[in-house]
Structure formats: C-alpha cells, structure tokens
BALOBA-1460 file (C-alpha; in Angstrom, 3 decimals):
// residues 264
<rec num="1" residu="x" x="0.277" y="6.456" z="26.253"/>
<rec num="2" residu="x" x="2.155" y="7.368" z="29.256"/>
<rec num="3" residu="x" x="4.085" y="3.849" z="29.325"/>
<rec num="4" residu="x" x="3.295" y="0.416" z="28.738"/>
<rec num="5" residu="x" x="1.414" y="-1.644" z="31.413"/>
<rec num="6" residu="x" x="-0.782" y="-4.524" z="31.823"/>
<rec num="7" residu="x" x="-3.433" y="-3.216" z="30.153"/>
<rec num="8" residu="x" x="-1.501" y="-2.172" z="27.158"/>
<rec num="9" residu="x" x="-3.367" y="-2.896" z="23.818"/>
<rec num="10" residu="x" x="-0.529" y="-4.657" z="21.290"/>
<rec num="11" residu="x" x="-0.200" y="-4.503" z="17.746"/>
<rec num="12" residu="x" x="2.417" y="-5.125" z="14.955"/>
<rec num="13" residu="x" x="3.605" y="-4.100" z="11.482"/>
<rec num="14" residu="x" x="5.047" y="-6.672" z="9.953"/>
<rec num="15" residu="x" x="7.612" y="-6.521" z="7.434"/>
<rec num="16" residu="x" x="10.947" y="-7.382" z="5.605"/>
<rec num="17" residu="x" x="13.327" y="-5.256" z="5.565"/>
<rec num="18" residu="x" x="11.818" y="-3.711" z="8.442"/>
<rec num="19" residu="x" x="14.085" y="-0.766" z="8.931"/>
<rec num="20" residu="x" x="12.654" y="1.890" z="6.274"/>
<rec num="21" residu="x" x="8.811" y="1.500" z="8.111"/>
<rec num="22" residu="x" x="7.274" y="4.897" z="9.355"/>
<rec num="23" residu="x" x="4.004" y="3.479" z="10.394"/>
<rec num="24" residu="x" x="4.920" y="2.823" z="14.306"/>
<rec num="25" residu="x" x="5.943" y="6.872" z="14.781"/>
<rec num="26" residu="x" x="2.685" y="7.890" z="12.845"/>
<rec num="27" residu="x" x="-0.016" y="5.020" z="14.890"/>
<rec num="28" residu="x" x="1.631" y="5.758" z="17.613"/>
<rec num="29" residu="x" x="1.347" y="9.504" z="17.796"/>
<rec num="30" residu="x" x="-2.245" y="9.036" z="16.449"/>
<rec num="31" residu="x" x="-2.449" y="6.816" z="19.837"/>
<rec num="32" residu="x" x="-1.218" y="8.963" z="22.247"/>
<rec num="33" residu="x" x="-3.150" y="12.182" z="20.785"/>
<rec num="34" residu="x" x="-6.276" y="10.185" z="21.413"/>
<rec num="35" residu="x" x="-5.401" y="9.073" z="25.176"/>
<rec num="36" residu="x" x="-5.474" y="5.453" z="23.579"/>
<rec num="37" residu="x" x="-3.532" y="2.620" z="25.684"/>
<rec num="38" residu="x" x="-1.666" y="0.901" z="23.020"/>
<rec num="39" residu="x" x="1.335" y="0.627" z="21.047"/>
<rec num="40" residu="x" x="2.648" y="-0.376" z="17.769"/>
<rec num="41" residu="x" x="5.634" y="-2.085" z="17.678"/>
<rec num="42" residu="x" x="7.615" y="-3.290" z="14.472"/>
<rec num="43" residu="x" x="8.367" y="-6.720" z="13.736"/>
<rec num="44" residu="x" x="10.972" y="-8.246" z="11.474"/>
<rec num="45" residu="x" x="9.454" y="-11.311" z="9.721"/>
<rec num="46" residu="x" x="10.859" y="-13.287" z="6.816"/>
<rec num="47" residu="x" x="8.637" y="-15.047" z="4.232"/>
<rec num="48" residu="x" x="9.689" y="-18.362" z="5.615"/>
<rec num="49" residu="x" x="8.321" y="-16.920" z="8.937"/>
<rec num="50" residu="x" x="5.056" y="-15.084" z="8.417"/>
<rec num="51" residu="x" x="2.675" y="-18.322" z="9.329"/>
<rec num="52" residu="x" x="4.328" y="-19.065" z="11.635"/>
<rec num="53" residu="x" x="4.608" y="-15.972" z="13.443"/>
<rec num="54" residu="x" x="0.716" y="-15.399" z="12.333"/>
<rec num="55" residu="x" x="-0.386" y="-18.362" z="14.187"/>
<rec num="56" residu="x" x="1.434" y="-17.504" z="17.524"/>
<rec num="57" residu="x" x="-0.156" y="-14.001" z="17.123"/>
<rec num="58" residu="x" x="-3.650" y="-15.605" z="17.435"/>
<rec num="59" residu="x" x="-2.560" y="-17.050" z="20.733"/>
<rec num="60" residu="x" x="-2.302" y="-13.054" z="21.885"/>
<rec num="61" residu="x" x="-5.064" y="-12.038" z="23.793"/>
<rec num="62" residu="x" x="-3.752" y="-8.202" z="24.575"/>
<rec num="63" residu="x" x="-3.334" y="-8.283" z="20.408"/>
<rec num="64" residu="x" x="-5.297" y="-5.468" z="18.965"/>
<rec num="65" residu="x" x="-3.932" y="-6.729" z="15.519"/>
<rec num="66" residu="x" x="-1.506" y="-6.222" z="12.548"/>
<rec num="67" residu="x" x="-0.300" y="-3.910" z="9.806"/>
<rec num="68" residu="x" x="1.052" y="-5.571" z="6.804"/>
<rec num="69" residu="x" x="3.857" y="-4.259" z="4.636"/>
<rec num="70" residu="x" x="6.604" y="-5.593" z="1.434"/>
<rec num="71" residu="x" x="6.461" y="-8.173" z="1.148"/>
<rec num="72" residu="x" x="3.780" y="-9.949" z="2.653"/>
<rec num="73" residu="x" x="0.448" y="-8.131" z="1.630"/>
<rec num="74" residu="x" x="-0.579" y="-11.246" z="-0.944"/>
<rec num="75" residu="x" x="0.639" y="-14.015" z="1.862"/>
<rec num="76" residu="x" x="-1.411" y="-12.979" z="4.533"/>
<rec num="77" residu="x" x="-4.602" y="-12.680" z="2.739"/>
<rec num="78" residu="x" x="-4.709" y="-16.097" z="2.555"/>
<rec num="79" residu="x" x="-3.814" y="-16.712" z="6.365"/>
<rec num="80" residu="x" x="-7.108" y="-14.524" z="7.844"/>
<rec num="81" residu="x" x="-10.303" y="-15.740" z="8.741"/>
<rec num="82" residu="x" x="-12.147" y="-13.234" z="6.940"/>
<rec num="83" residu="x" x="-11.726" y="-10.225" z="4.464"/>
<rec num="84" residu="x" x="-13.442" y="-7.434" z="3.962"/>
<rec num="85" residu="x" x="-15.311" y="-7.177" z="0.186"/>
<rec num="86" residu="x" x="-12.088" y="-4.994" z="-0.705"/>
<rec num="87" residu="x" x="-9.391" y="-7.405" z="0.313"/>
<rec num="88" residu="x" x="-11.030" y="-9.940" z="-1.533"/>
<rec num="89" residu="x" x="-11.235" y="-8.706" z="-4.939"/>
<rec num="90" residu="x" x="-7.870" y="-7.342" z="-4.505"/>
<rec num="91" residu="x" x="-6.366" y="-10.292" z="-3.063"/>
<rec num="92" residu="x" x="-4.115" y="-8.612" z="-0.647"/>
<rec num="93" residu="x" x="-4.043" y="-7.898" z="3.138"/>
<rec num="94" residu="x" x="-2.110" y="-4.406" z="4.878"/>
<rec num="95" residu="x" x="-4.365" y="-4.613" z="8.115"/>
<rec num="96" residu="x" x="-5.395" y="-7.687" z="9.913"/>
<rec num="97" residu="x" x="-7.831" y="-7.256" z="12.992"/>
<rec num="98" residu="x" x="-7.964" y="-9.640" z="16.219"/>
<rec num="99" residu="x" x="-11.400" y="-10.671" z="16.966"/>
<rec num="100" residu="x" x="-11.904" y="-11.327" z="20.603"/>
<rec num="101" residu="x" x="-12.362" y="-15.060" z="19.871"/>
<rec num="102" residu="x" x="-8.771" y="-15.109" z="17.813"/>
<rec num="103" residu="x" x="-10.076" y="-15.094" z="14.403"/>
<rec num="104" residu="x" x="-7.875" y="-12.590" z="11.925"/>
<rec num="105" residu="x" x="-10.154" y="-9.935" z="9.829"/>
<rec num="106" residu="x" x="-8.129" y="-8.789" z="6.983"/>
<rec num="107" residu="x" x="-8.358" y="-4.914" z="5.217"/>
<rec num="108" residu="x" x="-6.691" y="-3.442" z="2.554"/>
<rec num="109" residu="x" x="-6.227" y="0.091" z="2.777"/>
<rec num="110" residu="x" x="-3.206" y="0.727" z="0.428"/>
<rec num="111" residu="x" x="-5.413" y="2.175" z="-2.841"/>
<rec num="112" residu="x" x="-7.774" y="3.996" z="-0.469"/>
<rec num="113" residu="x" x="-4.930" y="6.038" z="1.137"/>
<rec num="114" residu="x" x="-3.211" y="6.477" z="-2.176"/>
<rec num="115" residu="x" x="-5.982" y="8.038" z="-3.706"/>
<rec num="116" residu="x" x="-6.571" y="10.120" z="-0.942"/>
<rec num="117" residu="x" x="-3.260" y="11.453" z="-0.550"/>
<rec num="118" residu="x" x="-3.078" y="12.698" z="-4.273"/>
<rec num="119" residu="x" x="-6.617" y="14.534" z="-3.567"/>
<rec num="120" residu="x" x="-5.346" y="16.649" z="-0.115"/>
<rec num="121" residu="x" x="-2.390" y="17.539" z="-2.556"/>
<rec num="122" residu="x" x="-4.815" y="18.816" z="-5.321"/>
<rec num="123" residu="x" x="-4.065" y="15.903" z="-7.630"/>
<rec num="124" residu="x" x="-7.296" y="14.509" z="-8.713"/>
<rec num="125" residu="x" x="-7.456" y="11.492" z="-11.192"/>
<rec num="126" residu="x" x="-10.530" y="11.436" z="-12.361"/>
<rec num="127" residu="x" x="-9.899" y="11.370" z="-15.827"/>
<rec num="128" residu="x" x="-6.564" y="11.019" z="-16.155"/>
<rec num="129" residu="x" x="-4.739" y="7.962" z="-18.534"/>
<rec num="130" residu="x" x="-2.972" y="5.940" z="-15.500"/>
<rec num="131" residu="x" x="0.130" y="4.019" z="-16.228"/>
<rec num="132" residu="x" x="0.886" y="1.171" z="-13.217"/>
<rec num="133" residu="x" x="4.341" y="-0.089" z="-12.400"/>
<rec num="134" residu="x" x="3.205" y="-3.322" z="-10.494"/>
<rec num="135" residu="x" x="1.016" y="-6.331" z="-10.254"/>
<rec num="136" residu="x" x="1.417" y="-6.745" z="-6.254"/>
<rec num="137" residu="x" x="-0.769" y="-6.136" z="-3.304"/>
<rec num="138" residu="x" x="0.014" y="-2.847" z="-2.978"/>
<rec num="139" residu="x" x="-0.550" y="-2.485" z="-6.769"/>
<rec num="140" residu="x" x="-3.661" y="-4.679" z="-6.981"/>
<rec num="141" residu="x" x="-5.357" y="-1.698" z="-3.831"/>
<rec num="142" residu="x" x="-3.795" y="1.090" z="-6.110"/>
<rec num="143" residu="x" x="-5.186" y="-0.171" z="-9.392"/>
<rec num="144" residu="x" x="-8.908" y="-0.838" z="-7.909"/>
<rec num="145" residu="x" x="-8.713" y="3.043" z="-6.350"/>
<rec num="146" residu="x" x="-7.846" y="4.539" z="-9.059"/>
<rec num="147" residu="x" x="-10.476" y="2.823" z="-11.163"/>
<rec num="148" residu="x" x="-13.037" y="3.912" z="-8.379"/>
<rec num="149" residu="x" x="-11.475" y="7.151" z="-8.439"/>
<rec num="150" residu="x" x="-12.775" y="7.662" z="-12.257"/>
<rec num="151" residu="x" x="-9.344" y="7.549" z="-14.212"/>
<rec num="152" residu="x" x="-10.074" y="7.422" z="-18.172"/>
<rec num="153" residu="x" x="-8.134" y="4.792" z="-19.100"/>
<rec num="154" residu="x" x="-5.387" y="2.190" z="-16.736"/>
<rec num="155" residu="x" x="-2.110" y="0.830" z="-18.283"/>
<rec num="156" residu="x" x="-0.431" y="-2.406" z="-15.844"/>
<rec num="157" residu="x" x="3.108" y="-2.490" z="-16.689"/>
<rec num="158" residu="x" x="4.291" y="-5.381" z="-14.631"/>
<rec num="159" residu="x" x="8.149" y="-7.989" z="-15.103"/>
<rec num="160" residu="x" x="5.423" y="-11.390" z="-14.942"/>
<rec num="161" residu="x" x="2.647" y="-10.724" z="-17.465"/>
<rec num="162" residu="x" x="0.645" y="-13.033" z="-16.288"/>
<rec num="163" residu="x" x="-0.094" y="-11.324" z="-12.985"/>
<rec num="164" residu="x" x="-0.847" y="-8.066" z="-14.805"/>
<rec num="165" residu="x" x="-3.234" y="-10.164" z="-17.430"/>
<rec num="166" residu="x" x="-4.656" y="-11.508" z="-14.088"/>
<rec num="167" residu="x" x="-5.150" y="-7.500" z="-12.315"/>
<rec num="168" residu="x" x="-6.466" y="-6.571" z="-15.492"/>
<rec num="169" residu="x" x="-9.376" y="-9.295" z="-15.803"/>
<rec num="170" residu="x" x="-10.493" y="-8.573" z="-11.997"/>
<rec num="171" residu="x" x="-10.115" y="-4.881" z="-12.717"/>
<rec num="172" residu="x" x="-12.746" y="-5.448" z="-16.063"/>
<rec num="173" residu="x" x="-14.985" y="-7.887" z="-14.296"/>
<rec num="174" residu="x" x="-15.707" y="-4.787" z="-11.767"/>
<rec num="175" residu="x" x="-15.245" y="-2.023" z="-13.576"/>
<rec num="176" residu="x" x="-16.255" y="-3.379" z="-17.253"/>
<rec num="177" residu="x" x="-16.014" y="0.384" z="-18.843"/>
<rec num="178" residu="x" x="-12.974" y="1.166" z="-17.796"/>
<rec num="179" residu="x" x="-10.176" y="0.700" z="-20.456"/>
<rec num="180" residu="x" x="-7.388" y="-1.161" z="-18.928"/>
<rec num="181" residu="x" x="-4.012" y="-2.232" z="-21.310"/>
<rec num="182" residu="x" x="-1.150" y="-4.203" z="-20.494"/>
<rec num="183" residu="x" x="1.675" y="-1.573" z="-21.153"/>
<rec num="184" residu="x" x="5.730" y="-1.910" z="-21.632"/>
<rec num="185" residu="x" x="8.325" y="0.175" z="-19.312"/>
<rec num="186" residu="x" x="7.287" y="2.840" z="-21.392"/>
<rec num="187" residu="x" x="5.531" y="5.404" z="-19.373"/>
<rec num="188" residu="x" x="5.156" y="8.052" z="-21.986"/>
<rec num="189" residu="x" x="1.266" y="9.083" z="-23.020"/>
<rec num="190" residu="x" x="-0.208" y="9.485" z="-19.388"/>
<rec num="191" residu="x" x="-1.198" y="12.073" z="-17.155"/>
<rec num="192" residu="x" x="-0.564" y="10.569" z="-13.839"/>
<rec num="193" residu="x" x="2.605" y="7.307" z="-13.631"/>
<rec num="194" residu="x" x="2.275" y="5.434" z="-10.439"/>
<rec num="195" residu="x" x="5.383" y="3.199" z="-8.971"/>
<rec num="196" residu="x" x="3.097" y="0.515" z="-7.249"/>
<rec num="197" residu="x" x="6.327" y="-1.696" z="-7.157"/>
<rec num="198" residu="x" x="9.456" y="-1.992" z="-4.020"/>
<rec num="199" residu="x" x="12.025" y="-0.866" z="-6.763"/>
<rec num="200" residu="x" x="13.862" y="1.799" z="-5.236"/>
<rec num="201" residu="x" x="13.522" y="0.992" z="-1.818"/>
<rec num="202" residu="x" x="17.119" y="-0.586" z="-1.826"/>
<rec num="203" residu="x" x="20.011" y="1.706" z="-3.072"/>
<rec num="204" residu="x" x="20.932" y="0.468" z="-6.755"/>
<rec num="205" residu="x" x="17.451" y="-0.701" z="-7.203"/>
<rec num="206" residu="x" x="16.506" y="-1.164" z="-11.334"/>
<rec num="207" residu="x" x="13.737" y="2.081" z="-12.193"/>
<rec num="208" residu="x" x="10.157" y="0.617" z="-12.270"/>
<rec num="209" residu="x" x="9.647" y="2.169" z="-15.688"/>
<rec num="210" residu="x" x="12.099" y="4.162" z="-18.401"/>
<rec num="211" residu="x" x="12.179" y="7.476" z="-16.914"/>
<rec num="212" residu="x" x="14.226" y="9.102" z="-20.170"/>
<rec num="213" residu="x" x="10.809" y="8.170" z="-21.612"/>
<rec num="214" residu="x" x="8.534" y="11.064" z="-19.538"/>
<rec num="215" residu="x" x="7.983" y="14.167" z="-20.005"/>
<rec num="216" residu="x" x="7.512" y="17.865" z="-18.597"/>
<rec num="217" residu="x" x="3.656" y="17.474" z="-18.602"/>
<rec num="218" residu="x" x="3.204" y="13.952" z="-16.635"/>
<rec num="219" residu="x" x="2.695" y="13.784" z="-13.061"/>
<rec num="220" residu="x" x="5.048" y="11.080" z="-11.417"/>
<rec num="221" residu="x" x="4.096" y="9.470" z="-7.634"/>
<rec num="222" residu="x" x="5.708" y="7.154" z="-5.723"/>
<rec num="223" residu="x" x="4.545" y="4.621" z="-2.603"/>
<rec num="224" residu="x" x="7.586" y="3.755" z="-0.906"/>
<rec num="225" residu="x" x="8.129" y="5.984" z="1.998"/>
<rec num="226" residu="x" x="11.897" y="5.794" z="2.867"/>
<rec num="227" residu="x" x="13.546" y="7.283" z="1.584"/>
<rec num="228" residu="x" x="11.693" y="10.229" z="0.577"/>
<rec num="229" residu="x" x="12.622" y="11.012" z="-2.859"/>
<rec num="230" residu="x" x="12.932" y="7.254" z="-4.872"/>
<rec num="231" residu="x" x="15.852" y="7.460" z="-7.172"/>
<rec num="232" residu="x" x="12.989" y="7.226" z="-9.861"/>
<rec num="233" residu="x" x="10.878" y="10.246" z="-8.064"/>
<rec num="234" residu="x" x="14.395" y="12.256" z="-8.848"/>
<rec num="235" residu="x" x="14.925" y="11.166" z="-12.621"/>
<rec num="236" residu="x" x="11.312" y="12.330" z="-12.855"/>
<rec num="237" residu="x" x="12.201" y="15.953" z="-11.218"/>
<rec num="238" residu="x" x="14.944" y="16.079" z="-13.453"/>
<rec num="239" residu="x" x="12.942" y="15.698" z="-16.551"/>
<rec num="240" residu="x" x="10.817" y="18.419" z="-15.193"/>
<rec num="241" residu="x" x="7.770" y="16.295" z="-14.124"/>
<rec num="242" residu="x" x="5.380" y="17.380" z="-11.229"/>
<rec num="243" residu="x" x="6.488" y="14.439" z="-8.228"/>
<rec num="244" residu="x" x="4.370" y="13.105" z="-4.940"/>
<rec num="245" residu="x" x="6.309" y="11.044" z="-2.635"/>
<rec num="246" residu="x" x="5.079" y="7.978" z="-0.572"/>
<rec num="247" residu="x" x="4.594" y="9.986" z="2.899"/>
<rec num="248" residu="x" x="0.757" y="10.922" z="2.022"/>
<rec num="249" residu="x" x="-0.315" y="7.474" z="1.175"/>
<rec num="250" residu="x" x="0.847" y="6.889" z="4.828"/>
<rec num="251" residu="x" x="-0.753" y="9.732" z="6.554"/>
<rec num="252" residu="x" x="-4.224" y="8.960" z="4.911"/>
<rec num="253" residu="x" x="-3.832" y="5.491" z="5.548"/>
<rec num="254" residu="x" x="-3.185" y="6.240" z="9.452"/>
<rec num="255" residu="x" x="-6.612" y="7.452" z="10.354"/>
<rec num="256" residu="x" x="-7.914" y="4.530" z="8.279"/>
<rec num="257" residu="x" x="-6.308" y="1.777" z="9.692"/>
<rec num="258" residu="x" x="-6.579" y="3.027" z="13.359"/>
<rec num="259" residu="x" x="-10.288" y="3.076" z="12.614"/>
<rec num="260" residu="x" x="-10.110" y="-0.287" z="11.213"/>
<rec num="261" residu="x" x="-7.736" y="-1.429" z="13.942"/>
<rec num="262" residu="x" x="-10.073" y="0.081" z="16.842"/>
<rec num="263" residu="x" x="-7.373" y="2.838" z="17.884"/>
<rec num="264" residu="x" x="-9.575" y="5.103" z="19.188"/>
C-alpha cells in the first residue's frame, strides 16, 4: 500500500488496552508484500462500547472486517451473523468478516495459530499432559487445538470453576477420549503449561499458576505478545524450564486471518 485512497479496503482490531497490540505492523506488512490496498488500523473500544461500535461498523461499506482481541473475544461472538463450526463450539470470536450485504461472519483462529506456532518451533503436543491457565476465548480456541492436536491428557485451571466445568463438558462432548481434569494453580506433572489467561499483560499482574511449583523438565508458553517475556515466562526461565513467548501464535495467526479476512 503506497497510501490510503478511495479505494482503500478498511479493517480494525479491536481491543482494550489497545496499546500492547502487534497485529496492525504484522497485517499490514503481510498487505503491502502482497500489493493489497488495505489497511489495518487499531481501535480502542471499551466493553460498554463494543455493540455499539459493532453496529456502526456494519454501516461501513469500504469495511473488509475485524480482528478481535482481550477482552472482547466471548462478546462479539454473540454480535455476528454467523460463525464458522469452530467459533461455535468454542464460543468465541478473534476475526469477524464483512459480507458485502453487512452481515458479520465470525472465526476463531487463536488455538489454530497457537498450535502452529509451537510446531515451527519443534514443540509438538501430541502426547503431552497439558495444564490450561484460563477458561476465556482465547483459552476455549487453545483448549479445542490442543485436543485436536492429540495431547494425552488436558488439565483447565481457571479463578470461576464453573467456566472451566463448562470448557471441560464441550471439550468431552467432542473429543469424548480425551482425559480432561479441572486442576488447581498447581502446574506441576505436565509436559507442556499454557498461560491462556491476560495475567501479565499489566505490570504487577498476579502469575496465572504457582511457578515455584515447575520444574526443569516442563515446557512453559505464553499468549500475550507485549511484552515479550511475561513476568511468569521469566519465573519459568529461572526455574530452568524450556519457554515460548506469544509472538508465534501471532505470526501463524497472520496468514490465517488475512486468508479469512480476504487480504490477498
């Protein structure tokens, strides 16, 4: 994109706090690499806010669509036209497409770009014990990857119980062999312990889990992308555990939602 025009294609990430979001520089360069006339812009929108703001974004016609981020993945699902099979089961929204007629098409692509970023770093899960920090959207997408992805077993560690007891009944009803527990802030006993939660996002942020309770052998990744090492991806370094940052979730999730999103 040489600058913005006319026949500029818009879309939005939506978010709040908005100032930690690394999604505009990545879409964007994934934009202008293809010769694609569009631009993502980001958008600072309270809770209060989002249907609002939502329904004026209908009224768009240059609007290619949305990207969805903390903490309104759950809200927006229910503010779409449509979702894909995905978004349903999962309940939760991170991409929302603009039909040509003004009806909303929501994705979610969190789980599916988590998983892949652990495989291009030669982390594979199949058959690894999986503890969850989180019951969320993002969490919900992470939780349904990883059970596609073949993990042995799932703990859901999550403050309100009842939203992990609800994760963990969709998560049987699809995937009846898989073993899935409601677990404690204790992480200890897994190969591979996933914050799925926005704890750490925020300097003096509570840990997601008990990190004095991991261990040398565990494998500790993150999905918050700013800033780059999570005050809980350092007490995991420090106990000696192998760490993966948010970034890669993003970068796999790019190509994915600019598919989704028609930025091509």
């Amino acid at each position: 994109m040489a600058e913005i025009t006319g026949t500029t294609r818009l879309f939005a990430i939506l978010a709040d706090p908005i100032h930690h979001v690394r999604t505009p520089q990545a879409v964007n360069a994934y934009a202008k690499a293809r010769g694609y006339d569009g631009v993502l812009v980001p958008m600072h929108v309270n809770a209060e806010g989002l249907s609002e703001v939502v329904s004026a974004l209908r009224q768009l016609e240059n609007l290619g669509g949305v990207i969805v981020t903390v903490p309104h993945k759950t809200a927006i699902a229910a503010l779409c036209d449509d979702l894909s099979p995905n978004a349903r089961r999962i309940g939760a929204v991170n991409a929302v497409r603009r039909e040509a007629d003004g009806r909303l098409v929501g994705e979610m692509l969190d789980g599916a770009g988590f998983v892949r970023g652990l495989k291009v770093n030669g982390i594979d899960p199949a058959g690894m014990r999986a503890y969850l920090a989180g019951a969320g959207g993002a969490a919900n997408a992470i939780a349904f990857a990883l059970a596609e992805a073949g993990v042995s077993a799932l703990t859901i560690a999550n403050r309100t119980r009842a939203k992990a007891e609800d994760l963990k009944a969709r998560l049987a009803e699809a995937y009846p062999a898989l073993a899935v527990a409601i677990g404690t802030p204790d992480p200890s006993g897994h190969h591979l312990v996933v914050n799925g939660t926005s704890l750490g996002l925020k300097d003096g942020d509570a840990l997601p889990f008990d990190a004095e309770r991991l261990s040398a052998d565990q494998i500790v990744a993150e999905i918050i992308m700013q800033p780059a090492e999570t005050a809980i991806l350092a007490a995991a370094k420090a106990r000696g555990c192998r760490t993966h940052p948010g970034r890669p979730m993003l970068a796999e999730q790019v190509a994915l939602m600019c598919d989704f999103l028609g930025i091509a």
